[in-house]
C-alpha positions as CSV (number, residue, x, y, z in Angstrom):
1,X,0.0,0.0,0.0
2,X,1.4,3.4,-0.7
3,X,1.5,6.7,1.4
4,X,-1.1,8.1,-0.8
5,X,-3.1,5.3,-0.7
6,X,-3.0,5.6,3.1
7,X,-3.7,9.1,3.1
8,X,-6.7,9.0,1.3
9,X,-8.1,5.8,3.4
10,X,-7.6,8.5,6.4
11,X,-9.3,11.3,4.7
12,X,-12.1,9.0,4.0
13,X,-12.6,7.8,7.2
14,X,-12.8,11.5,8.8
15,X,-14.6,12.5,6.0
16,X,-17.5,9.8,6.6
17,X,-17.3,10.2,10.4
18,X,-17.8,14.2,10.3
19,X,-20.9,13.5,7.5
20,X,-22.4,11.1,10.0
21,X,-21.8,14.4,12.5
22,X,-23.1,16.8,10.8
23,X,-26.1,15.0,9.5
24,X,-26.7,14.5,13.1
25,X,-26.1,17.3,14.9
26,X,-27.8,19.9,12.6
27,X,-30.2,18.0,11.1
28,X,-29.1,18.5,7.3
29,X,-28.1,17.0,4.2
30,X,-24.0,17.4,4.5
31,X,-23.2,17.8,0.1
32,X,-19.9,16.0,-0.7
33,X,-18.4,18.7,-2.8
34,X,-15.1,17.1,-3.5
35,X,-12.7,14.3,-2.0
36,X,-12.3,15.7,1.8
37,X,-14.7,18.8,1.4
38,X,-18.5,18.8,2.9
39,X,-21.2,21.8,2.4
40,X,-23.9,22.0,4.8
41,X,-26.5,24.6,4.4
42,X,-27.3,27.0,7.7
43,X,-28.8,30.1,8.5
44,X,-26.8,32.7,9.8
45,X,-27.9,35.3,12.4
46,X,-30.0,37.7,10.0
47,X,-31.8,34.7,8.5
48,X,-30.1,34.6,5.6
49,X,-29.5,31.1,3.9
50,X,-25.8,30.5,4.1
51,X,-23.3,27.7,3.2
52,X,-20.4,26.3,5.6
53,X,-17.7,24.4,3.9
54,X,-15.4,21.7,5.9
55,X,-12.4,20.4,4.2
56,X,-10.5,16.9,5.9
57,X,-6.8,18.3,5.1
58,X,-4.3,15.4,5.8
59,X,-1.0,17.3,6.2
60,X,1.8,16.0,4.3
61,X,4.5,17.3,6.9
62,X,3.1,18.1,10.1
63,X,6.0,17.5,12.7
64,X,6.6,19.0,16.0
65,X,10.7,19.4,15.0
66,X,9.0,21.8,12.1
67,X,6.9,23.8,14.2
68,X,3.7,22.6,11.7
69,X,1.8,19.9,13.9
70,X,-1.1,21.0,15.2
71,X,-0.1,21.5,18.9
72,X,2.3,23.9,17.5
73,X,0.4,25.7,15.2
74,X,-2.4,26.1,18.0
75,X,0.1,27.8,20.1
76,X,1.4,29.8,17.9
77,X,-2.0,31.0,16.8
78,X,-3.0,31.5,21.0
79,X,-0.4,33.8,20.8
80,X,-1.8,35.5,17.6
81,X,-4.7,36.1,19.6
82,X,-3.0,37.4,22.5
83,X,-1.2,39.7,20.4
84,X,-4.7,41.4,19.1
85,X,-6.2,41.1,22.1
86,X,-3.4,42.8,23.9
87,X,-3.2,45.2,21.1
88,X,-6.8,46.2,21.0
89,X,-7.0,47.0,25.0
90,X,-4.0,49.2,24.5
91,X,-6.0,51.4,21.9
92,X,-9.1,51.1,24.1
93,X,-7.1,52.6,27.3
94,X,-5.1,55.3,24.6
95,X,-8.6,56.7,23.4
96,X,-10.1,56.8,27.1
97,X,-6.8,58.6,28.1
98,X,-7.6,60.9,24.7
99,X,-10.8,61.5,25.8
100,X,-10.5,62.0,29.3
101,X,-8.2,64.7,28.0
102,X,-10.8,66.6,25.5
103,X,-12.6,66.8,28.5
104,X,-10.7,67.8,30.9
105,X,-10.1,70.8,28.5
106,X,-13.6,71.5,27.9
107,X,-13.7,71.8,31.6
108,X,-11.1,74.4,31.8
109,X,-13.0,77.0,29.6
């Protein structure tokens, strides 16, 4: 058997298991779009008919020594987040600051 052979067996697998999933969970028909890739139809938050698209990606080379298995790429995506977040509340604090300024000198006059 070869390594692609093996690969696709796995993509199968996860692809049949999530369909079973889906159908389940939501209640829907899950459209097999392509080898690995499911479509289910939902309805977002204005009631508009949507599509959400799930592809089973089997990484060629996802090793820890590379940085690019998934525990690593999780953490390095936390830390993403952190950064934004962090980033955000900085800009939050510097426009309260701003504004406590404006009207501080509104206060003066």
């Amino acid at each position: 058997m070869t390594q692609k052979n093996i690969t696709d067996q796995l993509r199968a697998r996860f692809t049949a298991d999530f369909t079973e999933f889906l159908a389940q969970k939501y209640d829907v028909d899950v459209c097999r779009t392509a080898a690995g890739t499911l479509m289910i139809p939902a309805v977002d938050d204005a009631g508009e008919d949507r599509w959400v698209k799930i592809s089973v990606i089997i990484p060629k080379d996802a090793s820890e020594e590379n940085g690019t298995d998934g525990y690593s790429l999780a953490q390095e995506y936390d830390l993403k987040l952190q950064a934004a977040a962090d980033r955000k509340e900085r800009r939050e604090k510097e426009a309260a600051a701003r504004a406590a300024k404006r009207a501080a000198k509104l206060d003066k006059k």
